[in-house]
KEDREN-664069 format. One record per atom (N, C-alpha, C): x, y, z. Coordinates in pm, whole numbers, plus 50000, padded with zeros to 5 digits. Each point is the difference from the previous one (the first is absolute). Example, Ala and Ser with C-alpha at 12.3 -4.5 7.8 and 13.67 -1.06 7.14 Angstrom:
2
513194943150780;499115011950000;500905012050000;499655010549928;500825011950006;499235010950073;
//
This chain:
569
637928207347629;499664992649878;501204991949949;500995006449995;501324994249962;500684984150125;499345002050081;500174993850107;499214987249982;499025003549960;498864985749972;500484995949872;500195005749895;500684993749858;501194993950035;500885000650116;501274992449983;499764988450082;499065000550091;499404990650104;499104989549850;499315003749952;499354992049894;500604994649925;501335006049968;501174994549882;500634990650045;500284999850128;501324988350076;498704991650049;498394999850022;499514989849991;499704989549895;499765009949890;500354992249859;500964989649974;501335008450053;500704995449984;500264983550053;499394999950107;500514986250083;498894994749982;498505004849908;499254987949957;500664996049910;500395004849897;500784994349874;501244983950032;500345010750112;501694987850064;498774989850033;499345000150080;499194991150069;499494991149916;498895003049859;499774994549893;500614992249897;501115004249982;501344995449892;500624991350108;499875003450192;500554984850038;499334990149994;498595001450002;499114990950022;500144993549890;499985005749876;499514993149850;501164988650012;501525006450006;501114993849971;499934985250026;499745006050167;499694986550110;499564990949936;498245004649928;498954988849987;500614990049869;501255007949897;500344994849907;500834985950045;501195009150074;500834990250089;499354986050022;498745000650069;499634988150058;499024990949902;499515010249912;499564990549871;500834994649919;500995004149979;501444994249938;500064992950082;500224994750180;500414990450094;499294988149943;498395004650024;499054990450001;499854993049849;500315004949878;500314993749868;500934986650019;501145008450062;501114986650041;499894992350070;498865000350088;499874986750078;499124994849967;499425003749832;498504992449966;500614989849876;500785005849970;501144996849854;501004998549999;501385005350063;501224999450015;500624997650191;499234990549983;499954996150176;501514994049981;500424990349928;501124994549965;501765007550077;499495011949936;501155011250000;500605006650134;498944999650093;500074998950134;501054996750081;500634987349958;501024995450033;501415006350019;500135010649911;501045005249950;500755009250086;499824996050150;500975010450121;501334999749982;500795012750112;501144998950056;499774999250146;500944989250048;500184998850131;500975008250062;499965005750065;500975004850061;500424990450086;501245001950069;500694993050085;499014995850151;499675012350053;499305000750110;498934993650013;499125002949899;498744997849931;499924984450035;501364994949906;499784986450009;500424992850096;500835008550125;500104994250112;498884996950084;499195004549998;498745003250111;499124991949891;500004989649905;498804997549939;499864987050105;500624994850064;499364988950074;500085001850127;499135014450061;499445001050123;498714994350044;499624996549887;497764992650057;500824983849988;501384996249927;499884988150048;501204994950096;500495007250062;501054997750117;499035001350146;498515006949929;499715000150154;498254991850022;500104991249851;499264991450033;500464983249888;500424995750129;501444988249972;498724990250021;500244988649886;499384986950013;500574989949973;499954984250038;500874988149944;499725000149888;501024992949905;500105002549865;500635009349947;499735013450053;500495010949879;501344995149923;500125008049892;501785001549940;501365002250082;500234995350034;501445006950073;500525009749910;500875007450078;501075009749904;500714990949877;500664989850080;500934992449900;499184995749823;499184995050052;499044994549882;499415013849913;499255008850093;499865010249883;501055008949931;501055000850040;501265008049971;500614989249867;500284986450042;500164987249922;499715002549817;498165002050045;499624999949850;499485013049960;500345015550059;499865007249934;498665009450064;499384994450053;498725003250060;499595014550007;501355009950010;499945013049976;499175005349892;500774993349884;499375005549868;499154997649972;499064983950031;498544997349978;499415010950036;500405001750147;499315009350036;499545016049943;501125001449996;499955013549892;499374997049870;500514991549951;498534994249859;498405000150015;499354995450140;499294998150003;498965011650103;501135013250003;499555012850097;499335008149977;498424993349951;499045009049904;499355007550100;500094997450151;499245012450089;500865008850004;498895011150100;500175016050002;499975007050095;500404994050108;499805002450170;501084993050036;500825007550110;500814989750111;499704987550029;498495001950084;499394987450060;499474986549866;499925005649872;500544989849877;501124996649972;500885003950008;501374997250034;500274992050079;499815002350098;500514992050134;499844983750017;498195004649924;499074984450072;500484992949821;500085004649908;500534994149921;501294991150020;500975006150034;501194995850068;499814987550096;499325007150080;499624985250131;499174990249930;499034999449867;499404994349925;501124985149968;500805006649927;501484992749908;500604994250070;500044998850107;500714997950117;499264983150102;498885006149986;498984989550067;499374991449940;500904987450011;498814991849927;498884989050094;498875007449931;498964990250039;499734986050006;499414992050081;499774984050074;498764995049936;499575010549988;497864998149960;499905004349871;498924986649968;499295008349873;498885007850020;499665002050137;498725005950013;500585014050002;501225003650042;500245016349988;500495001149871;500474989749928;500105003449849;499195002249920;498834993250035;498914999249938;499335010049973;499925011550150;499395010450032;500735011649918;501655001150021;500405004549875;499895000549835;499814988449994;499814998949879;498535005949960;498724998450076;499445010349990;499735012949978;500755001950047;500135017750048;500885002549881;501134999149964;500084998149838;499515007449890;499354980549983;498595004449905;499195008349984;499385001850153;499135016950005;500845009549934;501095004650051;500595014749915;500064994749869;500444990949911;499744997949880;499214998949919;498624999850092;498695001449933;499585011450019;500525007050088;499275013650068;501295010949984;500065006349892;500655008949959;499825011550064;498725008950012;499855008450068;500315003850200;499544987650009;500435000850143;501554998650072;500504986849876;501655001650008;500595015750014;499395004949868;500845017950012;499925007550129;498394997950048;499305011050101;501594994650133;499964989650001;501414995750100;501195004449954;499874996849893;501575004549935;500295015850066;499095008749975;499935013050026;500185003750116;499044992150079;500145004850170;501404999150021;500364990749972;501784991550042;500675011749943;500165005149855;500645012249961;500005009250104;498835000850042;500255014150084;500374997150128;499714987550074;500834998950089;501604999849976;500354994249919;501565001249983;500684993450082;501435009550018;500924992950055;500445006250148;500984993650108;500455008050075;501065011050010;500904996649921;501155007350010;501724990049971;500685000850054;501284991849983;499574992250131;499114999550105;499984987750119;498674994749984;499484990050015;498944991450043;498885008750112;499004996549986;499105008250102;500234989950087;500764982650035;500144994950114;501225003450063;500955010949948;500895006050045;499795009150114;499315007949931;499705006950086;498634996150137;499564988849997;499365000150095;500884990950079;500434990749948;501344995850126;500775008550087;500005011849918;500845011350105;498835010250089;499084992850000;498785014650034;500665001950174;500654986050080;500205001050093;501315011250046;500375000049862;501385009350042;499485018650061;498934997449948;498935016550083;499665002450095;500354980150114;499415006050084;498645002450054;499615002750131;498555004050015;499815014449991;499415004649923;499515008949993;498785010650026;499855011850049;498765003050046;499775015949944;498794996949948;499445013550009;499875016150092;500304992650073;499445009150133;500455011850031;501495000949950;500965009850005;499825008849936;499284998249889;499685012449878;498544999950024;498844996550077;499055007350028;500055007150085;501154995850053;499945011450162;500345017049887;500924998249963;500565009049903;499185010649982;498884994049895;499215003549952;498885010250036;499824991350159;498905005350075;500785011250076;501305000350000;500345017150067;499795008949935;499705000949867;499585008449927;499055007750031;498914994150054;498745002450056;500175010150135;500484996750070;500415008050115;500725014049984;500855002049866;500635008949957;499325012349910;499034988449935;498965006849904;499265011450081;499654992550138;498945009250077;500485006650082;501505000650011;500925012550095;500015011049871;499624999149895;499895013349877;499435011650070;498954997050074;499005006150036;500315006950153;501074997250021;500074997650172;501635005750015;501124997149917;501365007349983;499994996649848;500505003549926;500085002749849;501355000049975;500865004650071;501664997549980;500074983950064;500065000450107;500024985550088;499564986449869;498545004749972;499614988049907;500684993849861;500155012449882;500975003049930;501424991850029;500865004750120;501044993050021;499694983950003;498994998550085;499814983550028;500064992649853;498435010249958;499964990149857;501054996949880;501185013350006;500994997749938;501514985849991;499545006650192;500904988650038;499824983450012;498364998749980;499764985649999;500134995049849;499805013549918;500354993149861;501414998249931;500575007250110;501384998849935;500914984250055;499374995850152;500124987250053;499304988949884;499155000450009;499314990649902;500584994749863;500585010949925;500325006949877;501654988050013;500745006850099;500864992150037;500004979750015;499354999450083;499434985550072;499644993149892;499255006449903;499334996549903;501274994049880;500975000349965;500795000449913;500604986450026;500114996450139;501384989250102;498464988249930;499265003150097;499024988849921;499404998649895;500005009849917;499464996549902;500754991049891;501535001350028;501424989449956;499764985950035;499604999250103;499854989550031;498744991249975;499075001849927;498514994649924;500414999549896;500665010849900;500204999449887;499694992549927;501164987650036;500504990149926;498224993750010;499814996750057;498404989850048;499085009449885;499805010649966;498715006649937;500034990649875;501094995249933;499234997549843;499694985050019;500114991450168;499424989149977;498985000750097;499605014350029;498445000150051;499165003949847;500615008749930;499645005549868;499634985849925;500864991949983;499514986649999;498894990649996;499795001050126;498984992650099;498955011249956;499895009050006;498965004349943;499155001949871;501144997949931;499804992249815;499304987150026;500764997650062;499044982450039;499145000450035;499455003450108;498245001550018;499325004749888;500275014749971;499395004849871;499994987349866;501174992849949;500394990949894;498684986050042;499705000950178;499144983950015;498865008350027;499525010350027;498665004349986;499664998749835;500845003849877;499565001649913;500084986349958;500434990050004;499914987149959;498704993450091;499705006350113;498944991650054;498695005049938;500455005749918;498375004149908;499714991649867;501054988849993;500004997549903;499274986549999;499164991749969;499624986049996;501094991549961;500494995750088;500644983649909;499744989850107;499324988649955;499384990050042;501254990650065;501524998349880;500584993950017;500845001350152;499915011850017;501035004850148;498795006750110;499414993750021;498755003850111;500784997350116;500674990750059;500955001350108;500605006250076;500795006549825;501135011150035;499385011750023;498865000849912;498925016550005;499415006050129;499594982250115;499805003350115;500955003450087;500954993749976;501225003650132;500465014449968;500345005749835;500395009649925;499095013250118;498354995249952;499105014850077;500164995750181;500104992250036;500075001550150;501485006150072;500884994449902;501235009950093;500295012749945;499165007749850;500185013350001;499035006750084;498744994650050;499545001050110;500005009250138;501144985949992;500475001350163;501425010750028;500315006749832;500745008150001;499795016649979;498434998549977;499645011549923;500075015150088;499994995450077;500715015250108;501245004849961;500554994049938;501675004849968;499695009749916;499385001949904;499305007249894;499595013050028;499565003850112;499425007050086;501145013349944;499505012250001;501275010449979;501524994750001;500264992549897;501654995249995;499945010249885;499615008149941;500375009149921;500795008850083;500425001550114;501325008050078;500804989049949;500644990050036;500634989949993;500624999649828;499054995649952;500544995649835;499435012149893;499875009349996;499275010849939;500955004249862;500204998949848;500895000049924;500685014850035;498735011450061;501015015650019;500934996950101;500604987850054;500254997150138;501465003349984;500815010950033;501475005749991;499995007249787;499525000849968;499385003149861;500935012149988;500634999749902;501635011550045;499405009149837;498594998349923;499885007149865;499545008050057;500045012350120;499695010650026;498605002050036;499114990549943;498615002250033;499365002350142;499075015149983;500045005650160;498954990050081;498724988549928;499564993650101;500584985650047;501375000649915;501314985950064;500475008450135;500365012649951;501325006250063;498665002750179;498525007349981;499384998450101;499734991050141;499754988049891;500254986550057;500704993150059;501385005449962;501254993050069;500295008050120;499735016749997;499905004450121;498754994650065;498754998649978;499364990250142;500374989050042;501104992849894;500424987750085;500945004850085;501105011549972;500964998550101;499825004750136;498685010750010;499165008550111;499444992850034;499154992050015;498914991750040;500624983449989;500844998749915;500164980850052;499054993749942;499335004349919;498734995749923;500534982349927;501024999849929;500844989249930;500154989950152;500755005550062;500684993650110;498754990950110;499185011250019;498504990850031;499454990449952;499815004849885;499394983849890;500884992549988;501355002250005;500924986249932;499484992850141;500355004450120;500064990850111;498534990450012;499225007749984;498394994649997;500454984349861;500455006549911;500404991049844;500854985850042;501165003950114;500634992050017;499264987550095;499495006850138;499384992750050;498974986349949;499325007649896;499024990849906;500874993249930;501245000649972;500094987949905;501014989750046;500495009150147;501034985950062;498904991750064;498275003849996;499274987450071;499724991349874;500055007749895;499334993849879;501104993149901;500814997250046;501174994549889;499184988249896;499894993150100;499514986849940;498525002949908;499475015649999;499245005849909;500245003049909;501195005049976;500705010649911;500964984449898;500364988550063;500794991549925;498284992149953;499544995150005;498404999549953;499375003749839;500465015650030;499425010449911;500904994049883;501304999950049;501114996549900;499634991549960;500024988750036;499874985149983;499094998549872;498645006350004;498694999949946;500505007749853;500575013150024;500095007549854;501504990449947;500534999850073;501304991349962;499494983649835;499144997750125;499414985849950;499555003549844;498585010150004;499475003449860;501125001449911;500715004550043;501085007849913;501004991649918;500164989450114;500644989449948;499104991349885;498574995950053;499014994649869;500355002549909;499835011249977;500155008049857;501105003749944;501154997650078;501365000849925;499784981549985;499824991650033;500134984449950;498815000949862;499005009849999;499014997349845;501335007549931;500475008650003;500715009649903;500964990249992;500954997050072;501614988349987;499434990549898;498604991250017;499864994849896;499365003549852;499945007150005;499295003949903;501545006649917;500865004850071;501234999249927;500484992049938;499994989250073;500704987649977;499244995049837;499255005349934;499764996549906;498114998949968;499515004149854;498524993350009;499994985449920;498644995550055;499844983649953;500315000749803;500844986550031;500234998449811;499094990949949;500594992949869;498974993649910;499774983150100;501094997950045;499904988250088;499025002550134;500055012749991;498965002350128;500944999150156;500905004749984;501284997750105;500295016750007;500245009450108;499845011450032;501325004850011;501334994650050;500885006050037;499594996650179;499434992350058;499424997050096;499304991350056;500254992550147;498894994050061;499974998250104;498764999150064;499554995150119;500854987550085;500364997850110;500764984850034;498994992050034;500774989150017;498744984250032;501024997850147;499654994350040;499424998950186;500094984850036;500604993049953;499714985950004;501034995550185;499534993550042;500204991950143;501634997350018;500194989549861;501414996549954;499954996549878;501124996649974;500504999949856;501065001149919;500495010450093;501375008649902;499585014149982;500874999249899;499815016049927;499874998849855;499455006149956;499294997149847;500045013149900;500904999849962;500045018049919;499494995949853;499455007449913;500245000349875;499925012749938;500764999349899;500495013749924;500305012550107;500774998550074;500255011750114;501205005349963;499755016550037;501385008149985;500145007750092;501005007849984;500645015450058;499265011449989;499175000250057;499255014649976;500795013650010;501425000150054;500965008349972;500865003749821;499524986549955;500845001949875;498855004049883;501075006949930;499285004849893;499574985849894;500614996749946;500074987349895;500184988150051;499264993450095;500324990350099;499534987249928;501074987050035;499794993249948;499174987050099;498364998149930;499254992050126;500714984350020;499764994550067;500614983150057;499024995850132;499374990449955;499324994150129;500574984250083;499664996650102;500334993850090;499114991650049;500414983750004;498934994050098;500754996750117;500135000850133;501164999250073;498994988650133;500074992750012;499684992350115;501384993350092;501194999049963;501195001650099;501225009949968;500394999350066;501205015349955;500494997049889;500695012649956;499875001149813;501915003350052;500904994549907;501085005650018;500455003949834;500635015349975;500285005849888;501574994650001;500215001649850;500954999949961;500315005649852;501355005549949;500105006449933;500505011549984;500735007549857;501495006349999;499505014750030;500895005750003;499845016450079;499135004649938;499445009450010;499015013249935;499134986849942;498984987350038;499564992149937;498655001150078;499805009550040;498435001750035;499684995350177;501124992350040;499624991150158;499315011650092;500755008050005;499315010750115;498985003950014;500055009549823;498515004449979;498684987150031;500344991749934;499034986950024;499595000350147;500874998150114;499544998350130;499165011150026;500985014649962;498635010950032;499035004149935;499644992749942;498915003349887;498884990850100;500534982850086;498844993550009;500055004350161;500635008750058;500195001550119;498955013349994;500295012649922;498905006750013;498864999549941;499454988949938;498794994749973;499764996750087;500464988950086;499464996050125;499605011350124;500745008150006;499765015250068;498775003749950;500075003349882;498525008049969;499104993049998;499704985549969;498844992350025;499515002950160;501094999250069;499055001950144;499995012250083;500255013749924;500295012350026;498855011349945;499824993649840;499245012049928;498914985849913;500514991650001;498744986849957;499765001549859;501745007449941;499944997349848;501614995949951;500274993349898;501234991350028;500325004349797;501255007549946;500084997149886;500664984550001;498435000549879;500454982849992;498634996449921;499724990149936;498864992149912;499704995550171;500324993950057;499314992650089;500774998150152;500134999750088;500644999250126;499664986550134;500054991250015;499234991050088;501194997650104;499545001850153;501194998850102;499095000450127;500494990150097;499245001350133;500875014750087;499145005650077;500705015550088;501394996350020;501045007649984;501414993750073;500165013650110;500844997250004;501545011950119;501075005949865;500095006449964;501375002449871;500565006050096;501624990949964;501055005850001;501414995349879;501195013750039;500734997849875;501175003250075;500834993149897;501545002350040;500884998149894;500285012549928;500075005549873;501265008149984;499945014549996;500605011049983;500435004850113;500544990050075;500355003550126;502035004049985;500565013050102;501135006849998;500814999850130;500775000750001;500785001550138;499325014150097;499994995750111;499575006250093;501215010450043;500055013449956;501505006750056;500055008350147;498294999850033;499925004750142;500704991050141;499014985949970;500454990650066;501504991749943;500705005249929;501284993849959;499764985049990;498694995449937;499674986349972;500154996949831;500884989649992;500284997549864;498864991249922;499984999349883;499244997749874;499134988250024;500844993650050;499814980950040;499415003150134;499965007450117;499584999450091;498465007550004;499895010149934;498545006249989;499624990749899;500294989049881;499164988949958;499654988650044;500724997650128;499964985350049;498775006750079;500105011850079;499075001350087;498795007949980;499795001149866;498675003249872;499424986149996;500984988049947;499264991150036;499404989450079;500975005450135;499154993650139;498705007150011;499845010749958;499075006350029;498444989949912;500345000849902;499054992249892;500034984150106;500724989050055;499604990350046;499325003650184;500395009050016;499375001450108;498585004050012;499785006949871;498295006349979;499424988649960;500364989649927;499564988249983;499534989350097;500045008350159;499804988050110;498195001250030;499735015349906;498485002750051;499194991849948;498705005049950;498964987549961;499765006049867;500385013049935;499495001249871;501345001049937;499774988649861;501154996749904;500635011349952;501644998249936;500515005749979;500505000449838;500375014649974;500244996449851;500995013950003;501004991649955;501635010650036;500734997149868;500905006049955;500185003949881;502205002250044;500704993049915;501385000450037;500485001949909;500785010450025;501235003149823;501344993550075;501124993549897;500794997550027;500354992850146;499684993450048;499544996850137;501674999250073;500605007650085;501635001150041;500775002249919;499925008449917;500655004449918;501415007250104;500035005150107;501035005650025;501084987950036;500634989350009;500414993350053;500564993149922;500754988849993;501394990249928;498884992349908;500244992549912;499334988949929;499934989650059;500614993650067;499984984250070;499145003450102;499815007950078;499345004650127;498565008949953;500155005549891;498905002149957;498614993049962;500624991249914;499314989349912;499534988450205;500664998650020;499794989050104;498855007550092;499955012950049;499285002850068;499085010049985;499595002349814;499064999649957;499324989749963;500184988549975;499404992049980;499054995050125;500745003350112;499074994650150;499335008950003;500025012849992;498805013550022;499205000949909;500534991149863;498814998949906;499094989650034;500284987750020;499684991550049;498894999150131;500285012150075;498895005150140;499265005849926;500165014549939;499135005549895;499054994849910;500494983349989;498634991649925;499454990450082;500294999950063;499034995050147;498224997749979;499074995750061;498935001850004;499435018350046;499185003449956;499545014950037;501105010949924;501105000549960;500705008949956;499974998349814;499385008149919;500524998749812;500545009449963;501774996749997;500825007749958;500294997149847;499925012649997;500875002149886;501555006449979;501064993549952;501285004050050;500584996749843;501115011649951;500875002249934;501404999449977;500584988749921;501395000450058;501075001149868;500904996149997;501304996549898;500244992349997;500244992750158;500614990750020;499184986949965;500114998349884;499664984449904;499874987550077;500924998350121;500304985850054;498595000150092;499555008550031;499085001850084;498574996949966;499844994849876;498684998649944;500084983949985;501444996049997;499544982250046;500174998250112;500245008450167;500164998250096;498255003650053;499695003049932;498995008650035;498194995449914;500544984749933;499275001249929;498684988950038;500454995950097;498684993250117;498425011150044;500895009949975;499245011850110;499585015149929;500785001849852;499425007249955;499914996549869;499305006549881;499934999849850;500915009649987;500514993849828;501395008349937;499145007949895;500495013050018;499195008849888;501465006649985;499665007749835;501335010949978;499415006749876;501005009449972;500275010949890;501174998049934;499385000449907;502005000549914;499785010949881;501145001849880;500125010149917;500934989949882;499605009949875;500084995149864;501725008249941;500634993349988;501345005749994;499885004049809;500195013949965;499775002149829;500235007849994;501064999149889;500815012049905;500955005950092;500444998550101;500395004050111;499625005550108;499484995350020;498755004250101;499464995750048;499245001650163;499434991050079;498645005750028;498894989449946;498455004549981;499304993050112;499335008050079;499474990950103;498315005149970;499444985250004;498245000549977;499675003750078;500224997550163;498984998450140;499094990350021;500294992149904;498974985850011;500234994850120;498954992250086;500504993550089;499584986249982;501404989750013;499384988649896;500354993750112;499674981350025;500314995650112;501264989849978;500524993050140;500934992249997;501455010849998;501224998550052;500585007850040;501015003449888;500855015549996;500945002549945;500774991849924;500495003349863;500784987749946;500735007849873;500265015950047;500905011849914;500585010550097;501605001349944;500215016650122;500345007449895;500205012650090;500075010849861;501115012850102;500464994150141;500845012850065;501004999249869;501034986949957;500885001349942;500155007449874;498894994849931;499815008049861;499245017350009;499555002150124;499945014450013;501745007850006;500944993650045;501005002849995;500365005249901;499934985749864;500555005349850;499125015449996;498664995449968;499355011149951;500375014650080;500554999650087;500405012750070;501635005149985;500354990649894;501604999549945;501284999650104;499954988850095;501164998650043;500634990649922;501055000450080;501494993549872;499214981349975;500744994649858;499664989449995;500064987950084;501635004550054;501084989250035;498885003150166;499335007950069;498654998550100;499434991549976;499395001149894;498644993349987;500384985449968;501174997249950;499914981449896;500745003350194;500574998450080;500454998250112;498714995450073;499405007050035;498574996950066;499284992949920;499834998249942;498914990549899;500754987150033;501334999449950;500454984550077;499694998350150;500095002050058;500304997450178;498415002350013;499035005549933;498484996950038;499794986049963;500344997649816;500064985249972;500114988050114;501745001049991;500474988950130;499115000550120;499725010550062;499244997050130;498754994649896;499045007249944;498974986949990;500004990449947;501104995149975;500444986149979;500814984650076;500805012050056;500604992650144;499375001150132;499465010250038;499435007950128;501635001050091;500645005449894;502165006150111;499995014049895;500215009550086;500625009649939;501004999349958;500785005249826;501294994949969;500765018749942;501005002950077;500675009349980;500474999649821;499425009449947;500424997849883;501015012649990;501624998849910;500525012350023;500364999549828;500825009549970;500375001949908;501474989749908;
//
């Protein structure tokens, strides 16, 4: 009696655990699902780890197209942090294809178009957005490597075969039925094949290891596109068919991979049907069987398994471009959103109005009509930079995500590139001037294809002398405004906007000198520079007088004479 009351008590007991996990759970995920009905916004708010963010551009290193971003250009204007601004998915494979998203800009309006669709649906269709949102939650992430990490290395395994551990297996059988026939003899055998096994079992099982959590993976993924293929959306019928035919053609993998990926799988909390389990894998090869069966299926199926990605990748991305905008602000009394759609026009130029920094908090808007290259001018901290990257990643997102902060955006498809924030190379012992001269061969050489270019220049040779500077920026500016190329380029150098003024428009920034102090609007007004402010940042930063009236003369004389005049004491 006492025996059944303690047996009844410790069942109690683990309905209770069981119940109080369940409830917790169901809270957990109603709290999830609140926040992605209402506080979708907040989403955003990761840490990257180092690793994490090494491996975020594996879906697009290994599907390369003309056009994309180069390193230089996205590194240039920051492209990291958009990214992270705009990292409202919840899966690796959202991650990834997001990344390769930002990266790729589109030629067609017909695939923009189709995007822009798909969009709209999650913004009208709240419920079904979540039901994805969710699947993607539970698929998750991989780990610190890419699941294309690890299938690039699947070859490092080798061919592998089953065969060795059924033979195994089946001596058992032979041993089983010497019980009957010698009883010591059998005993010994069966001991000794488990203690071989037991052994054998350990060398290989080191060596799969690493591979289980991106089969564990791959199997989130089928499960993550079975549950999305239940879902109607009209807008991605495409993706829904290719989505159910290659989980399909994978669905044998599925098959008892509970040896393989099983959560009791090495389960060290003492529990006796983990601790059971792990002895049939190391006796029997049970793990070691299925992985090989696991592996086989998916080194035929790669191009299945990048598919699957592709498809949840894609949704994922939709709906982080409804959420990014919907950040970006709701419609005001002017009926202007914090947002818009781009225009598509043949030629023209480039046509901005009211466009900003979707990085800055308090950003100040400035629009653009640009039909030949635009050259800046104007005193330090006077807005030039930000300006270029403000219309450089507008132009990115118009043909990336097919929403542009800005009142309005009009530009035929280009090629972007930039040559910006560029540093000395200390691997290749290539100096400042040499990784910029050859940043911007790079920009006239992409210019030989058939789709126009729109490249973006800070300081254009800045590493190099003034006489030699000025002379042979002016010729690289000069190619840069060519037919097919609309640059936009940033300089100091003043002389360069009447050398230059056949071939580009003079635009600038300047600042309001008061009370001591230097106030800069961010206006961008046109016609070129005609205030500096390095010298008088001087005063205001209190170096000696007898500095400043020194330099203030010898700036005078040169723009008056065009001779530098040694002024001494």
């Amino acid at each position: 009696m006492e025996y059944l009351f303690f047996i009844l008590a410790m069942a109690a007991f683990v309905l209770v655990i069981f119940v109080s996990e369940s409830v917790r759970t169901k809270r957990e995920e109603k709290r999830f699902i609140d926040t992605l009905y209402h506080d979708y916004g907040k989403l955003s708010e990761k840490e990257y780890a180092l690793e994490r963010f090494a491996r975020m551009g594996s879906f697009f290193d290994r599907h390369q197209r003309k056009g994309q971003l180069d390193d230089i250009t996205w590194n240039d204007l920051g492209m990291d942090e958009l990214f992270k601004r705009m990292n409202y998915t919840l899966s690796a494979s959202g991650e990834e294809y997001l990344y390769y998203t930002l990266r790729t800009l589109k030629q067609e309006e017909g695939e923009l178009a189709r995007l822009e669709e798909a969009v709209r649906f999650f913004g009208e269709h709240p419920e079904t957005r979540v039901r994805v949102q969710l699947a993607a939650n539970r698929l998750g992430h991989t780990g610190k490597f890419s699941l294309y990490d690890y299938l690039d290395n699947l070859d490092l395994l080798g061919e592998r075969s089953s065969r060795k551990h059924l033979l195994m297996d089946l001596l058992f059988l032979p041993l089983i039925g010497l019980l009957w026939v010698n009883f010591s003899l059998a005993i010994l055998g069966i001991v000794g094949l488990i203690i071989y096994n037991i052994l054998s079992y350990f060398k290989e099982k080191g060596e799969i290891d690493p591979y289980i959590a991106s089969f564990s993976y791959i199997m989130r993924l089928m499960r993550c596109c079975e549950e999305l293929g239940k879902l109607d959306l009209p807008v991605c019928r495409e993706e829904w068919a290719r989505m159910r035919q290659t989980r399909k053609q994978m669905q044998g993998m599925a098959r008892n991979s509970y040896w393989v990926i099983s959560p009791f799988r090495g389960n060290s909390s003492g529990d006796i049907l983990a601790l059971v389990l792990d002895y049939v894998r190391m006796v029997f090869h049970a793990d070691l069987i299925k992985f090989d069966s696991m592996l086989n299926t998916v080194r035929g199926h790669i191009g299945d398994v990048d598919a699957m990605i592709e498809t949840v990748g894609y949704v994922e991305t939709v709906i982080a471009i409804w959420i990014f905008r919907e950040s970006l602000g709701e419609e005001g009394a002017d009926g202007n959103r914090g947002w818009c759609t781009p225009d598509f026009p043949a030629e023209g130029g480039l046509s901005l109005e009211e466009g900003y920094h979707p990085m800055l908090k308090a950003p100040v808007k400035n629009g653009i009509a640009a039909r030949k290259g635009v050259l800046l001018t104007g005193s330090n901290a006077s807005g030039k930079s930000t300006f270029l990257k403000m219309v450089a990643l507008n132009a990115i997102l118009a043909q990336t995500i097919h929403t542009c902060a800005a009142d309005s955006y009009r530009a035929p498809f280009y090629h972007v590139y930039s040559s910006m924030a560029l540093r000395d190379d200390m691997e290749s012992g290539e100096s400042y001037y040499i990784v910029e001269i050859k940043a911007l061969k790079r920009i006239l050489d992409a210019a030989a294809g058939d789709v126009p270019i729109l490249c973006f220049v800070d300081e254009v040779l800045r590493g190099t002398n003034t006489i030699e500077r000025i002379a042979a920026s002016t010729q690289i500016l000069k190619s840069l405004g060519r037919t097919g190329i609309l640059c936009f380029a940033a300089t100091h150098d003043i002389e360069l906007t009447e050398l230059l003024q056949d071939d580009f428009d003079n635009y600038h920034f300047e600042e309001d000198v008061a009370e001591g102090d230097v106030v800069f609007n961010y206006r961008l007004k046109e016609g070129k520079a005609t205030t500096r402010n390095a010298i008088k940042l001087l005063e205001l930063m209190g170096y000696d007088r007898d500095v400043i009236e020194r330099a203030t003369a010898q700036a005078e004389h040169f723009a008056e004479s065009g001779v530098w005049q040694n002024v001494i004491d």
